[in-house]
C-alpha positions in Angstrom: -63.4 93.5 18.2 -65.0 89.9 17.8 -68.5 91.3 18.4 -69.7 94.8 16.8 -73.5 95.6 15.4 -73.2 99.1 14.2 -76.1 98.5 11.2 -78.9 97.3 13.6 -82.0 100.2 14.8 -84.5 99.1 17.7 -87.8 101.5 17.7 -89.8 101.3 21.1 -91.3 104.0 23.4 -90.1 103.9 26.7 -92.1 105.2 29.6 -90.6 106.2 33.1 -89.5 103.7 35.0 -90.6 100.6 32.6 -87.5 98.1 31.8 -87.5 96.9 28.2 -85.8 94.3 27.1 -84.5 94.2 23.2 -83.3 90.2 21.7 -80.8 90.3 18.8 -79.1 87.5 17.5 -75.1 86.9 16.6 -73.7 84.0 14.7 -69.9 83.3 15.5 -68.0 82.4 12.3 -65.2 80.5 14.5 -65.3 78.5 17.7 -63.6 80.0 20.6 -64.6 82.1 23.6 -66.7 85.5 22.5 -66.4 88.0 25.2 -69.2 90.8 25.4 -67.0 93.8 27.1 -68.2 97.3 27.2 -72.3 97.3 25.0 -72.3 101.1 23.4 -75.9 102.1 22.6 -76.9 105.4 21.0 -80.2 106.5 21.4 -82.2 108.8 19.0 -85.2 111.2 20.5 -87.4 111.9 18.3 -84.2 112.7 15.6 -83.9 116.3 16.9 -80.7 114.7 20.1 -79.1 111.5 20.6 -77.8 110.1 23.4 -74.5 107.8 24.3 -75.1 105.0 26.8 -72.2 102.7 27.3 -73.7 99.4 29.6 -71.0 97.4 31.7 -72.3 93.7 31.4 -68.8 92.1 30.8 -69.8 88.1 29.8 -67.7 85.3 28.0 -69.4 83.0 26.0 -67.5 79.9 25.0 -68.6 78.3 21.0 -67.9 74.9 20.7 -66.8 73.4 17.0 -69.9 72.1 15.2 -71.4 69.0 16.6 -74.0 68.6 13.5 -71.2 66.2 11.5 -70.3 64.5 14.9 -74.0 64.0 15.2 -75.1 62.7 11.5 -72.3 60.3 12.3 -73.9 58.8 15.2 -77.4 58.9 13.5 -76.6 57.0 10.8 -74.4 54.3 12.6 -77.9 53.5 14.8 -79.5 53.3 11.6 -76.5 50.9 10.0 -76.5 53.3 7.0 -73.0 54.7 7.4 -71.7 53.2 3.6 -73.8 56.8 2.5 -70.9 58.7 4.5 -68.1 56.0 2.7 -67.3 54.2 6.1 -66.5 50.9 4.6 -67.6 47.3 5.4 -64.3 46.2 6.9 -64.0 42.2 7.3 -62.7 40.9 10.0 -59.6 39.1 9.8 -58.1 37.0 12.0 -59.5 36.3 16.0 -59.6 39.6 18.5 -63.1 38.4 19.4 -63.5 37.8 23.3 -65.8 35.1 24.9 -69.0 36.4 25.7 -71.4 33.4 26.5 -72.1 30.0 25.2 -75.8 29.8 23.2 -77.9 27.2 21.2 -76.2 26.5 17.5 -78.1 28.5 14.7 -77.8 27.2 10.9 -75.2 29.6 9.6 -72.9 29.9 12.4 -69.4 28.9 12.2 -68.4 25.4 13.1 -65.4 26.6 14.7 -66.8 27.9 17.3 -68.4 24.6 18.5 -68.5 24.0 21.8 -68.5 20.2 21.7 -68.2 19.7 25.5 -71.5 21.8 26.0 -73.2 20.3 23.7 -72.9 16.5 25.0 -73.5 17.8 28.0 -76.9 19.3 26.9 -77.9 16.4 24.1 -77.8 19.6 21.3 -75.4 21.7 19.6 -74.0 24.4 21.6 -71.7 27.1 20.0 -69.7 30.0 21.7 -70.9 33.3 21.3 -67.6 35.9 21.1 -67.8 39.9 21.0 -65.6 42.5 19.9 -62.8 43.0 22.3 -63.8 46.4 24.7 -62.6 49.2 26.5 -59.4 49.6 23.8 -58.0 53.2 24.7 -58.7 55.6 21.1 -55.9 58.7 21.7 -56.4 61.9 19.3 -52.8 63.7 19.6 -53.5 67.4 18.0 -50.3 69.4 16.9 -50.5 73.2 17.9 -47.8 74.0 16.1 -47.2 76.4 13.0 -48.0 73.6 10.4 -51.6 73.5 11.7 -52.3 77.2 10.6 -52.5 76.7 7.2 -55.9 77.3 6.1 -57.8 75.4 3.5 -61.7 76.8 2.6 -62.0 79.2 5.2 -60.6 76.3 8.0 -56.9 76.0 9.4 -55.6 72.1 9.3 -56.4 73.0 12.9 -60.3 73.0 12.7 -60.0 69.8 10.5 -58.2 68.2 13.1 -60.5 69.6 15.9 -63.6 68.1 14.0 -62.4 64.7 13.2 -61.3 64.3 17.2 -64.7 64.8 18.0 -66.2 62.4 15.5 -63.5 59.6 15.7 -64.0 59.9 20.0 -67.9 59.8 19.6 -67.9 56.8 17.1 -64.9 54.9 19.9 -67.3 55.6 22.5 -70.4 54.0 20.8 -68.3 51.1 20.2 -67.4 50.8 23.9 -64.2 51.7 23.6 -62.2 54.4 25.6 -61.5 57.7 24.2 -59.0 60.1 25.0 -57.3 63.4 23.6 -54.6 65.7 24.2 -52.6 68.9 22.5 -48.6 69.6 22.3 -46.4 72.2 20.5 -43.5 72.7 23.0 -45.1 71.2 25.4 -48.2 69.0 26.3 -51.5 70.2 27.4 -55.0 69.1 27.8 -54.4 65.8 28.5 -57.6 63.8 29.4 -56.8 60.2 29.9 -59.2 57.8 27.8 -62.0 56.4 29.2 -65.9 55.8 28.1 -68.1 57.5 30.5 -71.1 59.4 29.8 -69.2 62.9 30.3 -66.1 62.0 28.4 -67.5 63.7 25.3 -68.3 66.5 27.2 -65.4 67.1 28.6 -63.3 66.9 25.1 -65.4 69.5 23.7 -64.2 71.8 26.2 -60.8 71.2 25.8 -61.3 71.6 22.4 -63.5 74.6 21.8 -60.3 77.0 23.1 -57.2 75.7 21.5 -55.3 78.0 19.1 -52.3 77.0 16.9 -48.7 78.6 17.5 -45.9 79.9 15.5 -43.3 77.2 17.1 -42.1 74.3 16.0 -43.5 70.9 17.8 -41.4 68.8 20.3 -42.0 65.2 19.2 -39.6 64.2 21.7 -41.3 65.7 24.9 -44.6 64.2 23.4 -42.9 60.8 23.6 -41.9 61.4 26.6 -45.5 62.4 28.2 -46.8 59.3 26.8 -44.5 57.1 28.0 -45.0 58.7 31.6 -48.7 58.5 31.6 -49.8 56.4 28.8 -49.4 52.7 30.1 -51.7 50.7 28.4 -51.1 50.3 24.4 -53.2 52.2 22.7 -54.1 52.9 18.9 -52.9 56.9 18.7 -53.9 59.2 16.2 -51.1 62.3 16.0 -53.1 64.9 13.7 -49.8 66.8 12.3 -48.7 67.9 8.8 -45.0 67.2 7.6 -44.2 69.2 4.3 -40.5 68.3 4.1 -38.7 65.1 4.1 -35.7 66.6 6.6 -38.7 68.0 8.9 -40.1 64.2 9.0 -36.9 63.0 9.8 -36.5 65.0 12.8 -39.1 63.9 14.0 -39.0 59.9 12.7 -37.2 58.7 15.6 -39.8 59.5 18.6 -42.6 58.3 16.2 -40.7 54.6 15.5 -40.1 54.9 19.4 -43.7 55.3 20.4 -44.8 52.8 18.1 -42.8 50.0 19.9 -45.4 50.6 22.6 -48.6 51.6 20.8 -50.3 51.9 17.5 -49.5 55.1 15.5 -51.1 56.3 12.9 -49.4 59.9 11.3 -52.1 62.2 10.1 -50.8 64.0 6.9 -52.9 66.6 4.9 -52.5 66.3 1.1 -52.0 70.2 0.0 -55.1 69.9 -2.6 -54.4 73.0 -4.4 -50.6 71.9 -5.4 -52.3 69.5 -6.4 -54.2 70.5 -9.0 -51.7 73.0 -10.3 -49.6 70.0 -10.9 -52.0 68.7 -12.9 -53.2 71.7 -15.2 -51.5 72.2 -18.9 -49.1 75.2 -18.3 -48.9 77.3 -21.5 -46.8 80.3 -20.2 -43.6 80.4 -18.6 -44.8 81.4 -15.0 -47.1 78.8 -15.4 -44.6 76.0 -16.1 -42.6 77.3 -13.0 -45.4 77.1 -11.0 -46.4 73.8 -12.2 -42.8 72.2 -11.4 -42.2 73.8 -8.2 -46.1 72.2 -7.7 -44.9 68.8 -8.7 -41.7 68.8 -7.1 -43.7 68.9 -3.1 -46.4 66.4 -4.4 -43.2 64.5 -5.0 -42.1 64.9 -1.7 -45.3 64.8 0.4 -45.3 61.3 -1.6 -42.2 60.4 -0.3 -43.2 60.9 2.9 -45.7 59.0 3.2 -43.3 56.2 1.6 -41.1 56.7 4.5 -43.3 56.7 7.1 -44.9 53.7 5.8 -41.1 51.7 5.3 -40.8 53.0 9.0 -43.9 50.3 10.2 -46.0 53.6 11.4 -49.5 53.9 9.8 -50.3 56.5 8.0 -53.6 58.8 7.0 -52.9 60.7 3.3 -56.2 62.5 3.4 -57.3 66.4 1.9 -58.6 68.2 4.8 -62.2 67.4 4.2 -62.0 64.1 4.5 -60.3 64.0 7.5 -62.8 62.5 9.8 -64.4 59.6 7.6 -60.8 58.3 6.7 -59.7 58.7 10.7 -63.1 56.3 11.4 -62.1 54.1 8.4 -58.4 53.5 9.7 -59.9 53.0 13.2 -62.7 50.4 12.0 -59.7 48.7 9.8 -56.5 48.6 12.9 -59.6 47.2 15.3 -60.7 44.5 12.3 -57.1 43.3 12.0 -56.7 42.5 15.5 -53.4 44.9 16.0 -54.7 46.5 19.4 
């Protein structure tokens, strides 16, 4: 029932044994794989008969989640003008620089970086040129679970997720890092180990373009487990989740501190926008001041959260849905700046 044009009339004369061909566009509202089954046409002869045709042409057509904001990204970063999207001038603190080569001192450089042996040797100031460190394995970890359903303007937490993945990969990629993703509920799937290659992109889309959420709770503890197996290297991981309850964070707390030993974590959790805001109005009738504290009362706790995860030494992402993928960048330009991978 994805696909059905019941308002749409073609008018052509067709002579004996011609073959006509008739182009009509669809727009899919949602990514995921169409499928054209069985095409029913009903043909009108000059409005005095009509005939039923039904065509066997079964096809599936996969729609990939929109690349335009994945792409504006990369635009603008070539053009250094990513400040208009609110990715912030990080400074860099401390030293995760790597030696690249040694060059010719410029007025402005720093003098710490004199190389003093180089430059008796060559009778002029030489100075060591360093580079970003390289190659850091980026992880997206995407919960299919029941707490990614819940939709927010005509998107599930799900698509949010699905869209900042491709964005924060693309923008690790440019800076020659490795990217990597993979999905888990009760178990984990789609697992595609980080790397930077020219069809790494590629190959996330497709992974991603499929995936559905699930009414089951998530199995942090399998997901630590999967990562410990096949995830060697420490790596700054992203977990795209949504915990509404203290006691369902705490289930959980344990395999999170546990795989932050070993890697970088930063918890993904959606701010509930609309509670928001009914926390905030002036309630006048009595429903209305029931709504407002219940309102108030998971702000308070979605707060808390955060507070906990944060006493916990995981980092955390407190973001509304759409503003998922420029705060995802931001925390990646900011755990790279301080040196913590």
């Amino acid at each position: 029932m994805q696909l059905q044009m019941r308002q749409n009339e073609f008018s052509l004369r067709l002579l004996p044994h011609r073959v006509h061909e008739i182009d009509y566009e669809l727009s899919p509202k949602s990514r995921g794989i169409y499928s054209f089954g069985k095409c029913h046409v009903l043909i009108s002869h000059l409005g005095l008969f009509e005939r039923r045709i039904t065509l066997e042409n079964h096809l599936d057509i996969p729609c990939y989640p929109s690349f335009v904001q994945m792409r504006k990204y990369q635009l603008l970063a070539t053009m250094d003008r990513l400040v208009e999207l609110g990715v912030k001038r990080i400074r860099r603190i401390g030293s995760t620089m790597e030696f690249d080569h040694i060059r010719e001192y410029v007025k402005g450089d720093e003098y710490r970086h004199m190389n003093w042996k180089a430059s008796a040797k060559h009778n002029k100031l030489m100075i060591n040129q360093y580079q970003e460190e390289k190659s850091q394995p980026i992880y997206s970890f995407i919960d299919l679970g029941r707490v990614m359903r819940m939709p927010f303007q005509e998107m599930t937490l799900l698509d949010y997720a699905i869209n900042a993945t491709l964005v924060l990969s693309n923008a690790a990629i440019l800076k020659q890092d490795r990217a990597g993703m993979l999905t888990f509920s009760k178990d984990v799937n789609n697992h595609i180990p980080a790397e930077k290659n020219n069809k790494q992109m590629k190959l996330i889309a497709d992974k991603l373009y499929g995936i559905t959420t699930r009414f089951e709770e998530s199995e942090f503890g399998g997901l630590y487990a999967f990562a410990r197996k096949h995830i060697n290297k420490r790596s700054l991981i992203f977990i795209y989740t949504n915990f509404e309850t203290l006691e369902a964070m705490n289930r959980q707390l344990p395999y999170l501190r546990m795989l932050n030993k070993s890697h970088i974590v930063v918890v993904i959790v959606f701010k509930n926008t609309e509670l928001l805001e009914m926390s905030r109005e002036e309630a006048f009738k009595t429903i209305d001041v029931y709504n407002k504290i219940i309102a108030e009362k998971f702000v308070y706790e979605k707060n808390l959260i955060i507070q906990e995860l944060i006493r916990n030494g995981l980092q955390t992402i407190y973001t509304a849905p759409e503003d998922l993928s420029i705060n995802a960048v931001n925390k990646y330009l900011e755990v790279k700046a301080r040196g913590l991978i």
